[in-house]
C-alpha positions as CSV (number, residue, x, y, z in Angstrom):
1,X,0.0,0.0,0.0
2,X,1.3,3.7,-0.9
3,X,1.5,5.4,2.2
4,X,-0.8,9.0,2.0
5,X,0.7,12.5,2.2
6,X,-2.6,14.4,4.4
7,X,-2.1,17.9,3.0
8,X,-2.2,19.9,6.7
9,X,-3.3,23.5,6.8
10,X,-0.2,25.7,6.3
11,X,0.7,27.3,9.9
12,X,1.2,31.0,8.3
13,X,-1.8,33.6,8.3
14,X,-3.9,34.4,4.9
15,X,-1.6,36.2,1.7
16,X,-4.2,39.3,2.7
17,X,-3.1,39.4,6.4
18,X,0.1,38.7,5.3
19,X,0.7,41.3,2.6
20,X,-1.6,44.3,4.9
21,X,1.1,43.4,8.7
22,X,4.1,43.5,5.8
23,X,3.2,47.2,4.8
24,X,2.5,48.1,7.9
25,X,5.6,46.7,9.0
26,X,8.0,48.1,6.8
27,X,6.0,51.7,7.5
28,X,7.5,53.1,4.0
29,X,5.9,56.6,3.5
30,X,5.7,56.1,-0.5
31,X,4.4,52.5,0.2
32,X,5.9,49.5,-0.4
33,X,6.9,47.8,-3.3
34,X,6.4,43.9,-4.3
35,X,10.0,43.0,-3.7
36,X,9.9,44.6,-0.3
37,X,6.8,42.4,0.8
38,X,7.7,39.6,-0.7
39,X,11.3,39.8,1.0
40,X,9.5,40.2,4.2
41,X,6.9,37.8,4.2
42,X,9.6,35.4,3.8
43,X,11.7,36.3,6.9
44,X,8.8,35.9,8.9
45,X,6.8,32.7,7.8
46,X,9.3,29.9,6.9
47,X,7.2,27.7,5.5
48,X,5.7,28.9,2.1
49,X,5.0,27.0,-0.9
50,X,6.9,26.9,-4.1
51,X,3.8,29.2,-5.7
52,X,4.2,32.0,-3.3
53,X,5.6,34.5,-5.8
54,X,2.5,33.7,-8.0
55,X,0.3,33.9,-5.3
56,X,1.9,37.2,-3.8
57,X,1.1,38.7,-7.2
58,X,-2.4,37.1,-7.9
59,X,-3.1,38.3,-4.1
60,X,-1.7,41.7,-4.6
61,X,-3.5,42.3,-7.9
62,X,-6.8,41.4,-6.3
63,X,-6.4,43.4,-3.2
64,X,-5.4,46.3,-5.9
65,X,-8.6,45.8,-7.9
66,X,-10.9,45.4,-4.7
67,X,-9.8,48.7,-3.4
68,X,-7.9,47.2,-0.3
69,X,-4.8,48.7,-1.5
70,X,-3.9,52.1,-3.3
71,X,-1.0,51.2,-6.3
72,X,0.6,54.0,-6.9
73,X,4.4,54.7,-9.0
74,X,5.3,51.0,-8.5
75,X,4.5,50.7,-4.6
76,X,1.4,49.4,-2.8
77,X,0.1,51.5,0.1
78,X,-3.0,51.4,2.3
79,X,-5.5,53.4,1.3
80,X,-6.0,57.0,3.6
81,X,-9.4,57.6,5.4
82,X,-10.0,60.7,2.9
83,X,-9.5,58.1,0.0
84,X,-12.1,58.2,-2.2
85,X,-14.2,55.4,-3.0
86,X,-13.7,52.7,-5.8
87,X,-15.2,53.6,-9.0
88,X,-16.3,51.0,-11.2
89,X,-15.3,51.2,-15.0
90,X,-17.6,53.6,-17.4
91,X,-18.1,56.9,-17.1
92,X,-19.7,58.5,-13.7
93,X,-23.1,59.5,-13.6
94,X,-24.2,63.0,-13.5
95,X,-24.1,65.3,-10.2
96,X,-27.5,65.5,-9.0
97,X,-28.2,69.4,-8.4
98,X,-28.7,70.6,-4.5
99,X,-31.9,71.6,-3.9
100,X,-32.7,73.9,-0.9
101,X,-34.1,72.8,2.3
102,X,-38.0,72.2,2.3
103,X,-38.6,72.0,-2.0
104,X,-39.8,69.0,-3.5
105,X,-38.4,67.2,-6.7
106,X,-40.2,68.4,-9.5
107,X,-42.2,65.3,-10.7
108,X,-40.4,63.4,-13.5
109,X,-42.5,63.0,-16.9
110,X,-42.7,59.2,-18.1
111,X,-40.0,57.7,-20.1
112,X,-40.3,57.2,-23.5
113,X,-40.9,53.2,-24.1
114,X,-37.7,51.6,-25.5
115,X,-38.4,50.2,-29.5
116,X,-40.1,51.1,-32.3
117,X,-43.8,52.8,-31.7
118,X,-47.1,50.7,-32.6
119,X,-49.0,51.3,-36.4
120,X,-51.8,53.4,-35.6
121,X,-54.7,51.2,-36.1
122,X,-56.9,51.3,-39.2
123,X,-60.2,51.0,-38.1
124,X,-61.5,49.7,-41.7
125,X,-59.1,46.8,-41.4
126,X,-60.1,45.4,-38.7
127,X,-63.7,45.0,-39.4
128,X,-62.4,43.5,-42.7
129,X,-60.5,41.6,-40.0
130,X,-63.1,40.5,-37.4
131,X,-66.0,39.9,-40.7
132,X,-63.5,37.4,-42.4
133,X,-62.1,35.7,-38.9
134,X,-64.7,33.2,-38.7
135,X,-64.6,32.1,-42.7
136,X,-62.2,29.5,-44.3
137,X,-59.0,30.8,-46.1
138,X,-58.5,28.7,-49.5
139,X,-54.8,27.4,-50.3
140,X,-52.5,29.0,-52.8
141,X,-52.7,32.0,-55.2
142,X,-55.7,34.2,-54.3
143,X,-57.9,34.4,-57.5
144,X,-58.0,37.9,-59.9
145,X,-60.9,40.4,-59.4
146,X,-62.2,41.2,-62.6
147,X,-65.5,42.9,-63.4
148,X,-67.8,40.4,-65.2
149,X,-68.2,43.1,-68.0
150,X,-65.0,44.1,-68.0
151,X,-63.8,40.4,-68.6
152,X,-66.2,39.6,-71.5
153,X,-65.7,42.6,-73.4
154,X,-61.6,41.8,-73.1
155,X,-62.0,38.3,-73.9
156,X,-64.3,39.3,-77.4
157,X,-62.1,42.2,-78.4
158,X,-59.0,39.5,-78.3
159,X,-61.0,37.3,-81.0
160,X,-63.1,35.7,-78.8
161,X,-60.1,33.3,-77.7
162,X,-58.6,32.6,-74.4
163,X,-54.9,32.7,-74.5
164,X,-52.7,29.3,-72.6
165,X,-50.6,29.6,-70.3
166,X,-46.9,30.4,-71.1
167,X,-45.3,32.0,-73.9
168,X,-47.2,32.6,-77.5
169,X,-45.7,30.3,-80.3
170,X,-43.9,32.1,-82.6
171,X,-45.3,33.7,-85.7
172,X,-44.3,32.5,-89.1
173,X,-43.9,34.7,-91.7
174,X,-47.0,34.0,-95.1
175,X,-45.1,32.8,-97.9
176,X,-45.7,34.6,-101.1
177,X,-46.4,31.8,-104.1
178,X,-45.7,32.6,-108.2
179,X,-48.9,31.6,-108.7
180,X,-50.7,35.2,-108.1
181,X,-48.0,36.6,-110.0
């Protein structure tokens, strides 16, 4: 059987911990830079792991992002009590105007609805609409409206013949014969 290595908890305090009694430790007025801490952290807790510049850095950046510490020319300081607050990214929203004591907020009018505005309704379509609801729609190509008197005089001036479907054959030419001649 292999014999099991129990990972124990390591005996040194958390990298934050760590990295906030190092600044404070070395009490540099322009802060303290990653070299510093690191060199300190390691005279004072032996027992590290191979990864603890990675994690100094990962641990530094993080504390940097959250606001925990102030980065500034290289060096990492605590932030002052007159520090102002972390901004998130984007750009800042507008300062609201002071208002004297005792004066309401004048009411605000409604926004405007995001997207494109409804059609105005046509109020002839939708009888058309609600009269045809209740009938059967027939498949395929809706059939031409033509006037019944409009249709028979067309189909009579045309030589009283109903053209096919597709294109005309073509014409040939009459042939003139020498026997007229």
């Amino acid at each position: 059987m292999a014999t099991e290595e129990v990972s124990k908890p390591p005996s040194h305090p958390t990298y934050p911990e760590m990295i906030m009694a190092a600044i404070e430790a070395l009490d540099e007025k322009g802060g303290s830079n990653k070299s510093a801490i690191a060199r300190h952290i390691a005279s004072t807790y032996q027992d590290l792991s191979e990864s603890h510049p990675s994690l100094l850095t990962a641990h530094l950046a993080r504390m940097k992002e959250s606001g925990e510490l102030l980065f500034v020319k290289n060096n990492y300081m605590r932030p002052g009590p007159v520090a102002p607050p972390k901004r998130g990214r984007g750009r800042p929203p507008k300062p609201k105007p002071e208002l004297p004591p005792g004066e309401a907020a004048a009411p605000r009018p409604q926004p405007r609805p995001r997207g494109r505005p409804p059609k105005p309704k046509d109020p002839v379509a939708a009888a058309v609409a609600k009269a045809t609801s209740g009938m059967p729609r027939r498949r395929g190509r809706p059939p031409k409206k033509v006037a019944r008197s409009a249709g028979t005089e067309a189909a009579t001036a045309g030589g009283g013949v109903k053209r096919g479907r597709g294109r005309p054959p073509k014409v040939k030419p009459a042939v003139a014969t020498d026997d007229a001649v």
